[in-house]
C-alpha positions as CSV (number, residue, x, y, z in Angstrom):
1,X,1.3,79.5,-2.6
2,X,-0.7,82.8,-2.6
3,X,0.2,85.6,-4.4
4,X,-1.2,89.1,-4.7
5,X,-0.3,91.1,-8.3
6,X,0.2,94.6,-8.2
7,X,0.0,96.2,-11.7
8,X,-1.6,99.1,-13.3
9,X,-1.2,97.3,-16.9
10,X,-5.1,95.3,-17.0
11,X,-3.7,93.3,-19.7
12,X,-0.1,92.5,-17.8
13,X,-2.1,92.1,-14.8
14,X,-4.4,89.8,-16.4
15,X,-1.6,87.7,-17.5
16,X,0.7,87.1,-14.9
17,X,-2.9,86.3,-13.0
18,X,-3.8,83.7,-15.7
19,X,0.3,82.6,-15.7
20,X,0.5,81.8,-12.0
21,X,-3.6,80.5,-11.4
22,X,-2.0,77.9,-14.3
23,X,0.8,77.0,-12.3
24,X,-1.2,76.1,-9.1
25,X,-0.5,79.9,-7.2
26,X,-3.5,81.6,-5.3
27,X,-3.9,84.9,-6.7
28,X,-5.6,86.5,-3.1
29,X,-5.7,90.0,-4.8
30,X,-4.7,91.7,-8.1
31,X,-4.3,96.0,-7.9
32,X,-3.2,98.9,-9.7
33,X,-1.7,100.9,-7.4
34,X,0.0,101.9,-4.4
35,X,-2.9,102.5,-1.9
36,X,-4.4,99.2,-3.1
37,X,-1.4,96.9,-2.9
38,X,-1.2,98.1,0.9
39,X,-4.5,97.6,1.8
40,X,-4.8,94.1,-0.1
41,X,-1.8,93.1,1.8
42,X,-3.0,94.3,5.3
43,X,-6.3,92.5,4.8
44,X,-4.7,89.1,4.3
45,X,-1.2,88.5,3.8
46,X,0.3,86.7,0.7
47,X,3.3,84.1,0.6
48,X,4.5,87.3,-1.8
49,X,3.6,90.0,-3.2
50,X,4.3,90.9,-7.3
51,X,5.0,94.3,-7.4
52,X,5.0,96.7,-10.0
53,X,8.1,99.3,-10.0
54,X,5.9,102.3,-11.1
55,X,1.8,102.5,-10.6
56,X,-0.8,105.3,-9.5
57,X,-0.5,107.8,-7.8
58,X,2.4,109.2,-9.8
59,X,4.0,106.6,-12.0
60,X,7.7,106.9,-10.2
61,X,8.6,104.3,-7.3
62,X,5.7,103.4,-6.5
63,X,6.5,100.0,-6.0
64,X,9.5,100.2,-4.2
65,X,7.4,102.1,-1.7
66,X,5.6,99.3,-1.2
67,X,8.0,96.8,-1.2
68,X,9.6,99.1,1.8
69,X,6.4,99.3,3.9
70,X,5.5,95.9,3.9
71,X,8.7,94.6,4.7
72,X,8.2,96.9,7.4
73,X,4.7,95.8,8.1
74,X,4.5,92.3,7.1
75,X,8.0,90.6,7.1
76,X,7.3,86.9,6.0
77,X,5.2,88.6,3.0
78,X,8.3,87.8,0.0
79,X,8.8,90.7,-2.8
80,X,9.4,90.3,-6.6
81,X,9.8,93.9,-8.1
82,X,9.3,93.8,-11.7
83,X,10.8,97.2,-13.9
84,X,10.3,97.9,-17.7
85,X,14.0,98.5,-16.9
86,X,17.6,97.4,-15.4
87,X,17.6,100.4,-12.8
88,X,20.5,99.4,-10.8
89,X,19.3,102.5,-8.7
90,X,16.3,100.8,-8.3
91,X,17.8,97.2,-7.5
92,X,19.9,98.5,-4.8
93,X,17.2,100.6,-3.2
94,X,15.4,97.2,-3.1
95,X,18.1,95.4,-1.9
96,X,18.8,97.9,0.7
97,X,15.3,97.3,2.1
98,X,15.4,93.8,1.9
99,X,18.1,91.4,2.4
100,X,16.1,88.5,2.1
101,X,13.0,86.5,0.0
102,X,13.2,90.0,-2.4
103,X,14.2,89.8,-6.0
104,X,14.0,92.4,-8.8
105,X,13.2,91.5,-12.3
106,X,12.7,93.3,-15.8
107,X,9.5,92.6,-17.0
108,X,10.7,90.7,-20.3
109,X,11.6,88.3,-17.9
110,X,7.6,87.6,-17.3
111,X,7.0,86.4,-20.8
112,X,8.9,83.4,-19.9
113,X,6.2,81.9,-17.4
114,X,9.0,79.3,-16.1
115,X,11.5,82.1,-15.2
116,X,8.8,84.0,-13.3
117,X,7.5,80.9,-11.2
118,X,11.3,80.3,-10.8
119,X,11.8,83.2,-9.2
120,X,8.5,83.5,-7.3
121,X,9.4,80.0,-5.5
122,X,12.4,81.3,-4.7
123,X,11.9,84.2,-3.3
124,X,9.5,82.7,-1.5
125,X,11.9,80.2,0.3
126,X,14.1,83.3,1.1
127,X,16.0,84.0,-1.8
128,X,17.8,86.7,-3.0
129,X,16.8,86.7,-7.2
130,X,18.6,89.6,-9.1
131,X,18.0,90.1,-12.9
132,X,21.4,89.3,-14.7
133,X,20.5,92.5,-17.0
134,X,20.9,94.4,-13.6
135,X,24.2,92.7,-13.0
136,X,26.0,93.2,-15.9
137,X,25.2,96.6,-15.7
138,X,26.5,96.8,-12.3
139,X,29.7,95.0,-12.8
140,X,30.7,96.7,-16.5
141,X,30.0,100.5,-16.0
142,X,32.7,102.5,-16.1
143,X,34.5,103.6,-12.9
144,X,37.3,106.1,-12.3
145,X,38.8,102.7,-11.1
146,X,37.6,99.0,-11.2
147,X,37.5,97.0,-8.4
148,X,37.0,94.2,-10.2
149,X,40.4,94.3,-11.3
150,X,42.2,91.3,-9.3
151,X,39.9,89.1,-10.5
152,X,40.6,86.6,-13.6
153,X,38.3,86.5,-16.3
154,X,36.9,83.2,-14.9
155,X,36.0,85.0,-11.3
156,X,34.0,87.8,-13.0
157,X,32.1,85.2,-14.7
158,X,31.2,83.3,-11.1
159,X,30.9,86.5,-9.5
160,X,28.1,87.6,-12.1
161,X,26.6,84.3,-11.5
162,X,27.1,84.9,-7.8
163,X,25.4,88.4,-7.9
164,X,22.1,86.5,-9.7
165,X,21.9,84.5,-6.6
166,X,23.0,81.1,-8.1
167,X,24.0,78.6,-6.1
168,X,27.7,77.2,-5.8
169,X,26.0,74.1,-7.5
170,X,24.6,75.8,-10.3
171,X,27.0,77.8,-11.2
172,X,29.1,75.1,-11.8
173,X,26.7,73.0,-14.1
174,X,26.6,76.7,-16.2
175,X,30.4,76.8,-16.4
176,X,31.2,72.8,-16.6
177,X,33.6,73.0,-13.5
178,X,33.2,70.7,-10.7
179,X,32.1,71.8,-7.3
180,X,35.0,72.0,-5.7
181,X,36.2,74.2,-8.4
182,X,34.3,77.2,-8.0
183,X,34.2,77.0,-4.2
184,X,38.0,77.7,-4.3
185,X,37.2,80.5,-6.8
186,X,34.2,81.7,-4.4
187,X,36.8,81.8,-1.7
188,X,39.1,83.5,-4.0
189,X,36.8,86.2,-5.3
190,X,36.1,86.9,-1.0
191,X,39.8,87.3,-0.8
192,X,40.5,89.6,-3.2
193,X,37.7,91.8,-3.1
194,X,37.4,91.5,0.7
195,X,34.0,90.1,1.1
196,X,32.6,88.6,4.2
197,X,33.8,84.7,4.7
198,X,30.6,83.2,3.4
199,X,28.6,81.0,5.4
200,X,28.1,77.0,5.3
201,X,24.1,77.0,5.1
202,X,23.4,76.9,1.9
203,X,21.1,79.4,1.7
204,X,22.5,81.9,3.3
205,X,25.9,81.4,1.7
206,X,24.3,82.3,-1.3
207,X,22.0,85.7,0.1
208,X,25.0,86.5,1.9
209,X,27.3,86.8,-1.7
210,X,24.6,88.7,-3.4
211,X,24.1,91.4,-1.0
212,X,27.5,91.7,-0.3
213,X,28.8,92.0,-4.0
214,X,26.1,94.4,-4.6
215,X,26.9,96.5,-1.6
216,X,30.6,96.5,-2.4
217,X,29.6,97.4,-5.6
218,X,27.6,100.3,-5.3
219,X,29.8,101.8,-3.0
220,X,32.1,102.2,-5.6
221,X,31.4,105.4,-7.7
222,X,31.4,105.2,-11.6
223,X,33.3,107.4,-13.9
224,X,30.0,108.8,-15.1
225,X,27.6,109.5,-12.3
226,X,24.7,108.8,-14.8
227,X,25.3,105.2,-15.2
């Protein structure tokens, strides 16, 4: 798989290169900014391309910038957004963007070089791959009302799980219910919170429930417009 790294840290940089040449990846290109990542990708597109959420020119969104303009330009090319932070802001933009092979995680996450192939394989297979710091965020802020209210303790946990883009199968090896289990509650948590039936292809059934919880929830404003 070939990847190209875009990070104004050297030293991060340098280790994610060392991380992923380690764990068989290509690394076609590795950048440091905005203007670079573009070119780089233009010149010879990856499988994806690592992006990081703020580089040159000025240090704000520069990598969501890029992540939009070469889904633009380059479709097939996956994105994995990496943030010193749980910007749900930011995660939305992205996901806005992108409903497909895109993920967004914090950069702790990186240290932990399975968790970063993990979710470089699967964004590259088409994958949604949200940071669960990001979701909890999203799903406890405050709100003037929660629309999370008709769902039992047990749904909010599977709809977390959900938003992370885990599988029906895996989330119910993390909760120790069987599979038929938390496909009733996955029809459940559509019901009540009136979420598109989701689809039988695996894949999509589980791209389909992240975007859609995320988009539900965002349009949903929070008590403090801050958060």
């Amino acid at each position: 798989m070939r990847i190209v790294i875009a990070e104004d840290s050297g030293l991060l940089r340098q280790m994610l290169a060392e991380i992923l040449t380690a764990r068989g990846f290509t690394v076609t290109a590795e950048v440091a900014s905005l203007p670079e990542v573009l070119q780089a990708v233009a010149a010879d597109p990856p499988d994806v391309a690592v992006l990081d959420i703020r580089m040159p020119p000025t240090h704000r969104d520069e990598g969501l910038q890029a992540a939009e303009r070469i889904r633009a330009d380059h479709p097939s090319v996956g994105l994995l957004v990496l943030s010193h932070y749980a910007e749900t802001s930011y995660a939305m933009r992205l996901l806005t963007a992108a409903d497909q092979a895109v993920g967004y995680l914090v950069k702790d996450r990186v240290r932990d070089a399975d968790r970063l192939v993990d979710a470089i394989k699967r964004v590259a297979s088409g994958e949604v791959v949200v940071d669960p710091d990001v979701v909890q965020r999203v799903l406890t802020r405050p709100r003037t009302s929660d629309p999370l209210a008709p769902l039992l303790p047990v749904e909010r946990q599977i709809l977390a799980l959900m938003a992370e883009g885990q599988s029906n199968g895996a989330i119910a090896g993390r909760l120790s219910y069987s599979l038929k289990t938390i496909e009733k509650r996955v029809t459940s948590i559509s019901q009540k919170l009136g979420l598109p039936h989701p689809e039988s292809h695996e894949r999509a059934h589980v791209n389909l429930r992240v975007l859609a919880v995320l988009a539900y929830l965002r349009s949903t404003r929070p008590a403090d417009p801050s958060v």
